[in-house]
NUVO-834689 format. One record per residue (C-alpha): residue number from 0; residue in three letters; x, y, z. Coordinates in Angstrom, 1 decimal. Example, Ala and Ser with C-alpha at 12.3 -4.5 7.8 and 13.67 -1.06 7.14 Angstrom:
<node><seq>0</seq><type>ALA</type><east>12.3</east><north>-4.5</north><up>7.8</up></node>
<node><seq>1</seq><type>SER</type><east>13.7</east><north>-1.1</north><up>7.1</up></node>
***
This chain:
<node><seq>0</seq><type>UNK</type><east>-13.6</east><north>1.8</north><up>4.0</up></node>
<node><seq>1</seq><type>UNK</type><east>-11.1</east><north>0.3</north><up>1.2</up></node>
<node><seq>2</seq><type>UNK</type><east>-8.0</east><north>-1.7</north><up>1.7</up></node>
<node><seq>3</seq><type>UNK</type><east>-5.1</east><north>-1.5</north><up>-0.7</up></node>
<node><seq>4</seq><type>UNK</type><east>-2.5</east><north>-4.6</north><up>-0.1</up></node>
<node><seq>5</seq><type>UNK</type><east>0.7</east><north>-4.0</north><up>-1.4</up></node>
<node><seq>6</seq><type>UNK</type><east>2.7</east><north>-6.1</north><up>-4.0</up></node>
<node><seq>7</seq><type>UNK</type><east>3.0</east><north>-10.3</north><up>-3.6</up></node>
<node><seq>8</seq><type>UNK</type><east>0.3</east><north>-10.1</north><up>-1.0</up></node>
<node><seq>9</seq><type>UNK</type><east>-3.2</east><north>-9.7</north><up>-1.4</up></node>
<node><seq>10</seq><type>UNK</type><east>-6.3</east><north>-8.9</north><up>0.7</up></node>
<node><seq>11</seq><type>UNK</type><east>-5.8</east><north>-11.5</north><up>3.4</up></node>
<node><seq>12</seq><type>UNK</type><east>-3.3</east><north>-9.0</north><up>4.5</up></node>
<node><seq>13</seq><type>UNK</type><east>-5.9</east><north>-6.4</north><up>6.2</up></node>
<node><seq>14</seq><type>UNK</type><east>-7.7</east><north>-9.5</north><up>7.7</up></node>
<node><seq>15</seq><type>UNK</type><east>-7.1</east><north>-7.4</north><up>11.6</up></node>
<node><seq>16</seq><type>UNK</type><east>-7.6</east><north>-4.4</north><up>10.4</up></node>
<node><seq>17</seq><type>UNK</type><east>-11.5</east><north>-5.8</north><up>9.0</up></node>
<node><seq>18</seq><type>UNK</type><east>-12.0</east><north>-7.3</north><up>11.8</up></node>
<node><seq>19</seq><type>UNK</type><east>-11.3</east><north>-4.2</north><up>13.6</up></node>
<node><seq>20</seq><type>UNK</type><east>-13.7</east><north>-2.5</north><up>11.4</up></node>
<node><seq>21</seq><type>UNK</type><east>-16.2</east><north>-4.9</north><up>11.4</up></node>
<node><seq>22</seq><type>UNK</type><east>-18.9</east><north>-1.9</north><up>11.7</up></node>
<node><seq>23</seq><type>UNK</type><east>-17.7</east><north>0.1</north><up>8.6</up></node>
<node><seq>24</seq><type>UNK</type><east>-18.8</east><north>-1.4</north><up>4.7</up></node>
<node><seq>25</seq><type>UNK</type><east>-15.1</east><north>-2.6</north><up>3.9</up></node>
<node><seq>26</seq><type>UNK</type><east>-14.4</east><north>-3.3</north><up>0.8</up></node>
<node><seq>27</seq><type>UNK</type><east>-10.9</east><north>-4.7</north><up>0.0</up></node>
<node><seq>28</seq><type>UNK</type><east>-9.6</east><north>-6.1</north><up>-3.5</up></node>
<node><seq>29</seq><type>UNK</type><east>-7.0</east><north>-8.2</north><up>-5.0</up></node>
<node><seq>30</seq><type>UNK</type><east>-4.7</east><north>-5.9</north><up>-6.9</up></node>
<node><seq>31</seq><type>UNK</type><east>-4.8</east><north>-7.4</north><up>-10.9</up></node>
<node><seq>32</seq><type>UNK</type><east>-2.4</east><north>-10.1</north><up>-11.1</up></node>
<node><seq>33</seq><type>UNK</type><east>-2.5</east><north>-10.7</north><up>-6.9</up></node>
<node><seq>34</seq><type>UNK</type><east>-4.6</east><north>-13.6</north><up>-5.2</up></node>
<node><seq>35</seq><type>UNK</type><east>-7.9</east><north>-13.8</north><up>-6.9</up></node>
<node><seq>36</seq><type>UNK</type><east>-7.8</east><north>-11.5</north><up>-9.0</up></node>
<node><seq>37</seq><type>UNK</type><east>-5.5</east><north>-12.7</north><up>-12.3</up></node>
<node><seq>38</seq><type>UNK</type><east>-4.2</east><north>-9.7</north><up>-15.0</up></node>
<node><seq>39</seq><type>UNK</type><east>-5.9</east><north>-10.0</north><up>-18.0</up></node>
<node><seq>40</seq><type>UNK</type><east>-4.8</east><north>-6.3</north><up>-19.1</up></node>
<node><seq>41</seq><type>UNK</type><east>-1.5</east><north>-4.7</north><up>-18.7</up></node>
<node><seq>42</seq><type>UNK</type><east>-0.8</east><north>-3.6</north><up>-14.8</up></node>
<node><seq>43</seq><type>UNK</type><east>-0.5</east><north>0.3</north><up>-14.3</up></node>
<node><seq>44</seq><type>UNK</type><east>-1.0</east><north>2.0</north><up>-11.0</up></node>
<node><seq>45</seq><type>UNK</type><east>-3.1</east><north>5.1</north><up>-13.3</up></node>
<node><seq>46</seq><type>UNK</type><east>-5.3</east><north>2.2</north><up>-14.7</up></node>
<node><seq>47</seq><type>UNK</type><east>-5.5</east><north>0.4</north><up>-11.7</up></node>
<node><seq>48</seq><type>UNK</type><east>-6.6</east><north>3.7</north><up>-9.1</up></node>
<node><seq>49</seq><type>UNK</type><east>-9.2</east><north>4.8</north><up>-12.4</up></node>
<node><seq>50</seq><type>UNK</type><east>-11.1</east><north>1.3</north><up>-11.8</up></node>
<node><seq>51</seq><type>UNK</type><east>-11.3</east><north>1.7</north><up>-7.9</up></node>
<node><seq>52</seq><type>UNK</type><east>-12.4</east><north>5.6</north><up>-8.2</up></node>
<node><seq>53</seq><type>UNK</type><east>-15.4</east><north>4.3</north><up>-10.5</up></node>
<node><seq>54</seq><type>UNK</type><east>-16.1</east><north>1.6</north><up>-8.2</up></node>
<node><seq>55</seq><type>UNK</type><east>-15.9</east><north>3.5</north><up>-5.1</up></node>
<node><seq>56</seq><type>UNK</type><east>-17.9</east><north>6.2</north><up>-6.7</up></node>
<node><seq>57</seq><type>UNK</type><east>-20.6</east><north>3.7</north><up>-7.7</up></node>
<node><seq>58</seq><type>UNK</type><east>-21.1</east><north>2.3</north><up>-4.1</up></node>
<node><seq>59</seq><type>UNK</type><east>-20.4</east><north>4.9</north><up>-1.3</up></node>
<node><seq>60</seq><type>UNK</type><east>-23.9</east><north>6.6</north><up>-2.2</up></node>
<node><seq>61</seq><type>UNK</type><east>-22.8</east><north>10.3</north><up>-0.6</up></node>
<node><seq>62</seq><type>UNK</type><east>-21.5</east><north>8.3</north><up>2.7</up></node>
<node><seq>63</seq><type>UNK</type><east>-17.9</east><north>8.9</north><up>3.8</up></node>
<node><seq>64</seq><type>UNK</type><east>-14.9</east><north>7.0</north><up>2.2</up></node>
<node><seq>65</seq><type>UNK</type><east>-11.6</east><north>6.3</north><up>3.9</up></node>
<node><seq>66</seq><type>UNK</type><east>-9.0</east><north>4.3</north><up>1.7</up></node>
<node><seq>67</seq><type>UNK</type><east>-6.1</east><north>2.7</north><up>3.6</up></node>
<node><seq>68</seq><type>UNK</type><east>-3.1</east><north>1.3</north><up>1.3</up></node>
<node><seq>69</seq><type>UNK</type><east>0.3</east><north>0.0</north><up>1.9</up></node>
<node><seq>70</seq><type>UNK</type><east>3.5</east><north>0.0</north><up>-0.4</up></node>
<node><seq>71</seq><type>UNK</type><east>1.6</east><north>-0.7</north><up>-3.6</up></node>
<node><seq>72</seq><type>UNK</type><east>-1.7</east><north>0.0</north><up>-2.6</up></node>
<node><seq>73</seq><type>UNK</type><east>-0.6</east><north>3.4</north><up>-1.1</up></node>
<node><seq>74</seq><type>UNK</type><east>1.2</east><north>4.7</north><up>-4.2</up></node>
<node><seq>75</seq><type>UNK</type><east>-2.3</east><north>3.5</north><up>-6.1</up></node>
<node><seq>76</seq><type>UNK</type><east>-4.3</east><north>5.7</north><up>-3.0</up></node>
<node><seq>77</seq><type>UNK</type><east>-1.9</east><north>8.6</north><up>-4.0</up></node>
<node><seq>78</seq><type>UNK</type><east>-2.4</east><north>8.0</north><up>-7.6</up></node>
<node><seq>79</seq><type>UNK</type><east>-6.6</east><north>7.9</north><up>-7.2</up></node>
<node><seq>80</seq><type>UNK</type><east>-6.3</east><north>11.5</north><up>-4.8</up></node>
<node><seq>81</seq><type>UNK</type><east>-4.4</east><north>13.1</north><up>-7.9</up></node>
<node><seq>82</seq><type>UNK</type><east>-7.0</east><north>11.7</north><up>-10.3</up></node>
<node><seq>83</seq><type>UNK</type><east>-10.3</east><north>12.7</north><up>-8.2</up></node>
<node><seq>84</seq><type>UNK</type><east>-8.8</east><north>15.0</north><up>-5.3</up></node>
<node><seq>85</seq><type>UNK</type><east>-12.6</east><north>15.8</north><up>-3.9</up></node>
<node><seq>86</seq><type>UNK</type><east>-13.9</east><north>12.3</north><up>-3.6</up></node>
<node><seq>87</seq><type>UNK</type><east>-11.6</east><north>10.6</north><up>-0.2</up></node>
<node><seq>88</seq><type>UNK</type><east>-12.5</east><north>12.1</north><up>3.3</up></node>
<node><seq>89</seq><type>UNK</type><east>-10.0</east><north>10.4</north><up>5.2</up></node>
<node><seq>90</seq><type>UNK</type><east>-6.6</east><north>8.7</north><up>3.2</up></node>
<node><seq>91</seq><type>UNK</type><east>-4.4</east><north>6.6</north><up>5.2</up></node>
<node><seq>92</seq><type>UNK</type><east>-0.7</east><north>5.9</north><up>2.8</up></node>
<node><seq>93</seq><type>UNK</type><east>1.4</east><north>3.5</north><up>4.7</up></node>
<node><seq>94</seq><type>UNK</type><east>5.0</east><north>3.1</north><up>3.4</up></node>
<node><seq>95</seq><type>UNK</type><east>4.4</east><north>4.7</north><up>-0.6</up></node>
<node><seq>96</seq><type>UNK</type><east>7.5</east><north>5.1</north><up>-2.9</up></node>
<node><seq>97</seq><type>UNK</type><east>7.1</east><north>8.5</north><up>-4.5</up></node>
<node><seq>98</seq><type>UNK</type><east>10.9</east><north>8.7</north><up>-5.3</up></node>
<node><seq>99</seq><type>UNK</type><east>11.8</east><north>6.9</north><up>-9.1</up></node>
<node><seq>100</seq><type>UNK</type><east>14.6</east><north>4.9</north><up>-9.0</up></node>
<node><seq>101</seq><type>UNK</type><east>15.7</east><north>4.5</north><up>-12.4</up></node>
<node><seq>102</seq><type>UNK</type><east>18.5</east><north>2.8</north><up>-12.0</up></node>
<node><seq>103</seq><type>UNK</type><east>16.8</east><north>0.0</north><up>-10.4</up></node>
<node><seq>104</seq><type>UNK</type><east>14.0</east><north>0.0</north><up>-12.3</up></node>
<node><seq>105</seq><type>UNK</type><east>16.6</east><north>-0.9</north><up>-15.9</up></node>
<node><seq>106</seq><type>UNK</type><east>17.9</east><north>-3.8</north><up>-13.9</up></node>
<node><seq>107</seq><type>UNK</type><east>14.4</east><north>-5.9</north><up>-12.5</up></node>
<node><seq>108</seq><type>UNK</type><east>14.2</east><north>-7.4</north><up>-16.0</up></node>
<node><seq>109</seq><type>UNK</type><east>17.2</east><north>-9.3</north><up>-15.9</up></node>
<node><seq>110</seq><type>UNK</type><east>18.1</east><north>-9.7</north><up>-11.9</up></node>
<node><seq>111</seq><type>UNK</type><east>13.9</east><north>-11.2</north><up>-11.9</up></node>
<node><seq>112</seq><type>UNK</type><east>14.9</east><north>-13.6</north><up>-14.3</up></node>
<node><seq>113</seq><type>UNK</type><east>17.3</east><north>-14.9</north><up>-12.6</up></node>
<node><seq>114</seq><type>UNK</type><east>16.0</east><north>-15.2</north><up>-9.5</up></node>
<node><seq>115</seq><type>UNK</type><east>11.9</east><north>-16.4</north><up>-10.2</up></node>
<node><seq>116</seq><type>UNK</type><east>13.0</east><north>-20.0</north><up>-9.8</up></node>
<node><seq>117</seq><type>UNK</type><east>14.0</east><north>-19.3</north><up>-6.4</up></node>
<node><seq>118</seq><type>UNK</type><east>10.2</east><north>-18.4</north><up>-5.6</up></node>
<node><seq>119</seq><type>UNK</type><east>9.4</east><north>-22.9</north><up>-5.8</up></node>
<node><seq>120</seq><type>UNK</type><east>11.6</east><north>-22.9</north><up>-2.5</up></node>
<node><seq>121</seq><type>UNK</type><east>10.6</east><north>-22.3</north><up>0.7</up></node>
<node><seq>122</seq><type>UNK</type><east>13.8</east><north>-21.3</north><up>2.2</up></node>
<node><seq>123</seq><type>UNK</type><east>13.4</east><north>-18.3</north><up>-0.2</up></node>
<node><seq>124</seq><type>UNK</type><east>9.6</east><north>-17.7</north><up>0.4</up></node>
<node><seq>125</seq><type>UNK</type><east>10.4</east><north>-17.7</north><up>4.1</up></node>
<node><seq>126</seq><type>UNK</type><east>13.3</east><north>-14.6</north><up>3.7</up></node>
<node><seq>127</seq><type>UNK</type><east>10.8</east><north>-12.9</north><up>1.6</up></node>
<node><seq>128</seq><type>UNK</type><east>8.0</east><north>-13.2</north><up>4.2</up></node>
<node><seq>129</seq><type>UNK</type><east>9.9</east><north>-11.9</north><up>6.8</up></node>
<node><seq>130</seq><type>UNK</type><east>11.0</east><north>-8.8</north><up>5.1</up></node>
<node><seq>131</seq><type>UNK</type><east>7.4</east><north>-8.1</north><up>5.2</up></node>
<node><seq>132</seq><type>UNK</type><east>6.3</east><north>-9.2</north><up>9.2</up></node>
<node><seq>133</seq><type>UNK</type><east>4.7</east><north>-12.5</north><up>7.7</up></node>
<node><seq>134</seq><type>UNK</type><east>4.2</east><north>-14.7</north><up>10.5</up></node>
<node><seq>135</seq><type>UNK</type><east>3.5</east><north>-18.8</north><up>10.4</up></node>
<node><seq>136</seq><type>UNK</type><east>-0.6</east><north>-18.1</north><up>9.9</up></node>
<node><seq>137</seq><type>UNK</type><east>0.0</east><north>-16.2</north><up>6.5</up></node>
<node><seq>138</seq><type>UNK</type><east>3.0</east><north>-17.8</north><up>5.1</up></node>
<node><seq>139</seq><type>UNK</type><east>1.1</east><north>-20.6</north><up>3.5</up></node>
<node><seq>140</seq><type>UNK</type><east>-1.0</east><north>-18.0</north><up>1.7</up></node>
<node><seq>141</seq><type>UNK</type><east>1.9</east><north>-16.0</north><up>1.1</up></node>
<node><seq>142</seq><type>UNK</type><east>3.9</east><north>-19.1</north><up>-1.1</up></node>
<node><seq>143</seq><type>UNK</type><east>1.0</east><north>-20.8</north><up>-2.8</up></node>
<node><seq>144</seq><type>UNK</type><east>0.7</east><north>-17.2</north><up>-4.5</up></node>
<node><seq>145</seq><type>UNK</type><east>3.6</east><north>-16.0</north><up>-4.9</up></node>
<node><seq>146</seq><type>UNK</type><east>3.9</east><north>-19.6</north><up>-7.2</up></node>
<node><seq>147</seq><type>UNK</type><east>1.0</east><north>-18.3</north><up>-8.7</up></node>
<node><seq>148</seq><type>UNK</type><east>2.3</east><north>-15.2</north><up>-10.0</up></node>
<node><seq>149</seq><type>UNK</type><east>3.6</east><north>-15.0</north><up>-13.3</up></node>
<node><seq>150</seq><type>UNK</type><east>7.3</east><north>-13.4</north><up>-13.7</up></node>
<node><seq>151</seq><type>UNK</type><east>6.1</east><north>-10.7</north><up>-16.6</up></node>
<node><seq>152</seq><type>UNK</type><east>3.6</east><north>-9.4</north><up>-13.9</up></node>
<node><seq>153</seq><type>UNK</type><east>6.1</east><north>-9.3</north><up>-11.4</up></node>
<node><seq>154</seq><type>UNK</type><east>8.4</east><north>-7.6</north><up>-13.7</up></node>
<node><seq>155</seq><type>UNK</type><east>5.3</east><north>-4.9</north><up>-14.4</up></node>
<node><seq>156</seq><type>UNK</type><east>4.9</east><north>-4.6</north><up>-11.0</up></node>
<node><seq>157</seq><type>UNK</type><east>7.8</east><north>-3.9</north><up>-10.0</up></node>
<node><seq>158</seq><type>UNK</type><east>8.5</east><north>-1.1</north><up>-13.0</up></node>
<node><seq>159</seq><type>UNK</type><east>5.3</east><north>0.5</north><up>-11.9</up></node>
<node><seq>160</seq><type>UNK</type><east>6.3</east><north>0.3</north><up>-8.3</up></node>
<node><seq>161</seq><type>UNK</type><east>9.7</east><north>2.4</north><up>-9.1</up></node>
<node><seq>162</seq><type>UNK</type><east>9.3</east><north>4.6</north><up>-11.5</up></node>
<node><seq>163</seq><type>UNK</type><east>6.2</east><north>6.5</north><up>-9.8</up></node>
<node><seq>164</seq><type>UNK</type><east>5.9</east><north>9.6</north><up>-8.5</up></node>
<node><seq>165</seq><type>UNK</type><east>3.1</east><north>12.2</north><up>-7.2</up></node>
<node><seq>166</seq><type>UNK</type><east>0.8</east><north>12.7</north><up>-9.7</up></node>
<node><seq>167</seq><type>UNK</type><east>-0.5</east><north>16.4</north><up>-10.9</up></node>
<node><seq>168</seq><type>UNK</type><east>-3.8</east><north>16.9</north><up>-8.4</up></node>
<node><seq>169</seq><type>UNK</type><east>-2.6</east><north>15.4</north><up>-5.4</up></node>
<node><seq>170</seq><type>UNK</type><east>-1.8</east><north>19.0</north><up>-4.2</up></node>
<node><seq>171</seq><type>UNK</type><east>-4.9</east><north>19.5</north><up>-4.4</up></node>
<node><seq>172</seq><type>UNK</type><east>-7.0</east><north>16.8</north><up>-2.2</up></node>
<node><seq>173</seq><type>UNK</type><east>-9.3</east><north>18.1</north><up>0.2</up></node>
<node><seq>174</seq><type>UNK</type><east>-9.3</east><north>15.0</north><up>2.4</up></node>
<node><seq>175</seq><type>UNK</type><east>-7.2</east><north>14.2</north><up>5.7</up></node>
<node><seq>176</seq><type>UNK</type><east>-4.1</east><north>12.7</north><up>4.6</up></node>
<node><seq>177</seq><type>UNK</type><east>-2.2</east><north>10.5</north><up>7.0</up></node>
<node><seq>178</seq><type>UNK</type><east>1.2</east><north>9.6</north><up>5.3</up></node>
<node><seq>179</seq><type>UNK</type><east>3.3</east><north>6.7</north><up>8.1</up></node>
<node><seq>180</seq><type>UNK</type><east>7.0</east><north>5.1</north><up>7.5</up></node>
<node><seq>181</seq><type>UNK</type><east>8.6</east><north>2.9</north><up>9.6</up></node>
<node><seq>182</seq><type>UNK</type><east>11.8</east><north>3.9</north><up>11.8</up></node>
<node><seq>183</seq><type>UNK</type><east>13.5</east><north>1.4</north><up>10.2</up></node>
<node><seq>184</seq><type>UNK</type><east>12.8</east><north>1.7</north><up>6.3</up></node>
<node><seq>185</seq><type>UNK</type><east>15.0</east><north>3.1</north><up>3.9</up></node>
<node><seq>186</seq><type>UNK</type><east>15.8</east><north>6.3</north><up>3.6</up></node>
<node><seq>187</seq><type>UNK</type><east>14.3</east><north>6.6</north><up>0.3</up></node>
<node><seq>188</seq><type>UNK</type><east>10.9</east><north>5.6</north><up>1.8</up></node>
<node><seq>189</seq><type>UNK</type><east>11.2</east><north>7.8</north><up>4.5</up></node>
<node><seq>190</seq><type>UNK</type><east>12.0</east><north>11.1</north><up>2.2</up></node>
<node><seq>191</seq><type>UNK</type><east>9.2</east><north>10.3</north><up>0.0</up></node>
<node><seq>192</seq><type>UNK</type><east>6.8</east><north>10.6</north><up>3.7</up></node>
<node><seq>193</seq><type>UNK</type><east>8.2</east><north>13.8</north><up>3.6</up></node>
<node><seq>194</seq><type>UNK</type><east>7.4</east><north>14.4</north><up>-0.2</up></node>
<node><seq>195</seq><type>UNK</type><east>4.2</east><north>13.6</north><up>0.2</up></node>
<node><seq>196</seq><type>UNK</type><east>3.5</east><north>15.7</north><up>3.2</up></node>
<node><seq>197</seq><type>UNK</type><east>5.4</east><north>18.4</north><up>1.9</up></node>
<node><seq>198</seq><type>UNK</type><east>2.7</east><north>18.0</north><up>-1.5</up></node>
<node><seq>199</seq><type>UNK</type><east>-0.6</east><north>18.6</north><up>0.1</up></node>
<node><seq>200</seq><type>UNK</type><east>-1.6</east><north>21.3</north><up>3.2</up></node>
<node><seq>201</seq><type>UNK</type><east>-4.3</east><north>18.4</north><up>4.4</up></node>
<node><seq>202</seq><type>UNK</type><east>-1.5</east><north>15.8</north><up>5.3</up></node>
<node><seq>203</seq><type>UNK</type><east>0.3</east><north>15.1</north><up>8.5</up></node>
<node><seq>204</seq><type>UNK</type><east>3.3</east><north>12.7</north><up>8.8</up></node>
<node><seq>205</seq><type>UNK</type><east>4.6</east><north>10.1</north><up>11.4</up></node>
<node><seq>206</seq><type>UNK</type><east>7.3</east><north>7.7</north><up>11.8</up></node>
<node><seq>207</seq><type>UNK</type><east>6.6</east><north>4.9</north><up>13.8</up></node>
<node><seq>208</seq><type>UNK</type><east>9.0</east><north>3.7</north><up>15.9</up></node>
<node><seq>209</seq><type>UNK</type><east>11.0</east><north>0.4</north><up>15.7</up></node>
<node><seq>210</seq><type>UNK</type><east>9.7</east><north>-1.1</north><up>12.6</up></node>
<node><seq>211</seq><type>UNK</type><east>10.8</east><north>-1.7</north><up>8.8</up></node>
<node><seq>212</seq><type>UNK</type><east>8.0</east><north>-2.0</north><up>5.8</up></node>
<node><seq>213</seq><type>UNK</type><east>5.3</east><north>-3.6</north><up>7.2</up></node>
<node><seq>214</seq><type>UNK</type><east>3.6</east><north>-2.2</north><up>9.9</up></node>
<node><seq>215</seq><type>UNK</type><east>0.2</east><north>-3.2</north><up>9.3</up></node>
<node><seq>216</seq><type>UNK</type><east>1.1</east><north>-7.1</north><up>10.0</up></node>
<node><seq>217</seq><type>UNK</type><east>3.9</east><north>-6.3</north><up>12.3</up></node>
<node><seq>218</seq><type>UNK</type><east>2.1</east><north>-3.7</north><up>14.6</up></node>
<node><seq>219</seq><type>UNK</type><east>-1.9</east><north>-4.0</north><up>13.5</up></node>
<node><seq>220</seq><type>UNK</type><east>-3.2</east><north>-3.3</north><up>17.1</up></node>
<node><seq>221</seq><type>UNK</type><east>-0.9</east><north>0.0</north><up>16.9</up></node>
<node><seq>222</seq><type>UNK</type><east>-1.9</east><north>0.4</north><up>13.1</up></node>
<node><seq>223</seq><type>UNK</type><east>-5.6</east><north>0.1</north><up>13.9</up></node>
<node><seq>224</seq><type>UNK</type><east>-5.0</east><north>2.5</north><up>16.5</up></node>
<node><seq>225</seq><type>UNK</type><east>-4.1</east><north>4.9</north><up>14.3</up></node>
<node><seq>226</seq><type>UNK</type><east>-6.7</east><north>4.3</north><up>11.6</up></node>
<node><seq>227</seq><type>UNK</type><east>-9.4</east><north>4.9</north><up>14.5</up></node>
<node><seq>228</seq><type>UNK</type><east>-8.1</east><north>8.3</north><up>15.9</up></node>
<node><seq>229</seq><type>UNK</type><east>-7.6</east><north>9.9</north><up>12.2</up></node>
<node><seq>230</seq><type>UNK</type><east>-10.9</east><north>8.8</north><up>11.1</up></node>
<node><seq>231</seq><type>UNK</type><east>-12.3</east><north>10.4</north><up>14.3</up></node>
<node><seq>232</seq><type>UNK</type><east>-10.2</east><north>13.3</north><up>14.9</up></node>
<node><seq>233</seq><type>UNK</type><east>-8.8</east><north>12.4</north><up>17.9</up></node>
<node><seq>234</seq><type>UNK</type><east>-5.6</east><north>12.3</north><up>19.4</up></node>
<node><seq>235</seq><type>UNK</type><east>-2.7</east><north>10.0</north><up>17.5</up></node>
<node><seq>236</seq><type>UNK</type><east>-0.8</east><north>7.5</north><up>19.4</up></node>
<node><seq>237</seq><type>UNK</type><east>2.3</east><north>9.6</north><up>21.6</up></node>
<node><seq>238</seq><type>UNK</type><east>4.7</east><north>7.0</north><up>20.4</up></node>
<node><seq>239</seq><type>UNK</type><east>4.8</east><north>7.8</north><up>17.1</up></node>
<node><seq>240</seq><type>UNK</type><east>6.8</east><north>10.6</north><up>16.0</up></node>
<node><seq>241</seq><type>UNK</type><east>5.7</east><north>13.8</north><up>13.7</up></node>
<node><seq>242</seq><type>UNK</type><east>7.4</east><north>14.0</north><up>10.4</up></node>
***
């Protein structure tokens, strides 16, 4: 079972859902440029979601492989079904961007700039960690990184993050695709649940209900919830709502 965090977090996000999955083999990396893992090589989600395929191909052995991923991490499980469509049984993509926004993406150069410094504060770090359901036990975790982080891999990441779309194969993954939004995102993120469910016969959608970008932290007894009943073919949670 992999974990994909999404961008200015790393691992330590999935720490409930491990725990939760304590009997599975989880494996769950730092993204390059995130927590322990610093870029030494330009950051691409295709370059990124090649690595993790090799690795993942190295270690499962023939056993089942479920690969979870949120905002960042999902559009990287997206981009790793299009590059080896055959190898994930069950994919989990919470909250992926599959909608370029160009417009945005010629502007992050120059609005980053401005703002980086901002990062040093608190104040600032504590907005940010709210937008994403980070509560008092990860916020420490969530500044001393983010100071970490250099502003050109921010700027990188962010590019990547908004100019992607669904790769050529993902039509054609064989898997069980469970693509989730929150109620509350933006519209943008909620079309591109429908993209993607729209893209591939093996997917199924749901909103969940009352919630923004975020719903592992926010919700991770419902989120878990969910995980367990798709990788067991059982009945989804009644609460959430079919796309």
């Amino acid at each position: 079972m992999v974990f994909l965090h999404g961008g200015g977090v790393s691992g330590w996000m999935w720490e409930k859902q491990v725990a939760a999955f304590a009997g599975y083999h989880c494996l769950v990396p730092d993204l390059p440029g995130h927590g322990f893992s610093r870029e030494d090589q330009e950051f691409t989600i295709r370059s990124i979601a090649e690595e993790l395929v090799s690795i993942i191909e190295e270690r499962a052995q023939g056993r089942k492989i479920v690969v979870t991923g949120f905002s960042l991490g999902a559009q990287v499980l997206v981009q790793m079904l299009g590059i080896r469509p055959e190898l994930i049984d069950y994919a989990i993509i919470n909250s992926a961007l599959v909608r370029p926004i160009p417009s945005a993406s010629r502007l992050i150069g120059p609005a980053l700039r401005l703002s980086f410094p901002l990062i040093k504060y608190r104040w600032f770090a504590r907005l940010q960690a709210k937008t994403l359901y980070l509560g008092e036990e990860y916020l420490e975790r969530y500044v001393e990184e983010s100071l970490q982080m250099e502003l050109k891999t921010l700027i990188r990441v962010l590019e990547e993050n908004m100019s992607f779309r669904i790769p050529a194969g993902f039509s054609d993954a064989a898997g069980k695709i469970l693509v989730t939004v929150g109620e509350l995102e933006k519209s943008v993120m909620k079309q591109s649940a429908r993209d993607l469910v729209s893209a591939n016969p093996h997917s199924t959608g749901l909103v969940i209900p009352r919630i923004g970008h975020g719903v592992p932290l926010a919700k991770p007894e419902l989120f878990n919830e969910l995980v367990e009943a798709w990788i067991q073919d059982e009945e989804l949670p009644g609460e959430c709502k079919r796309i």
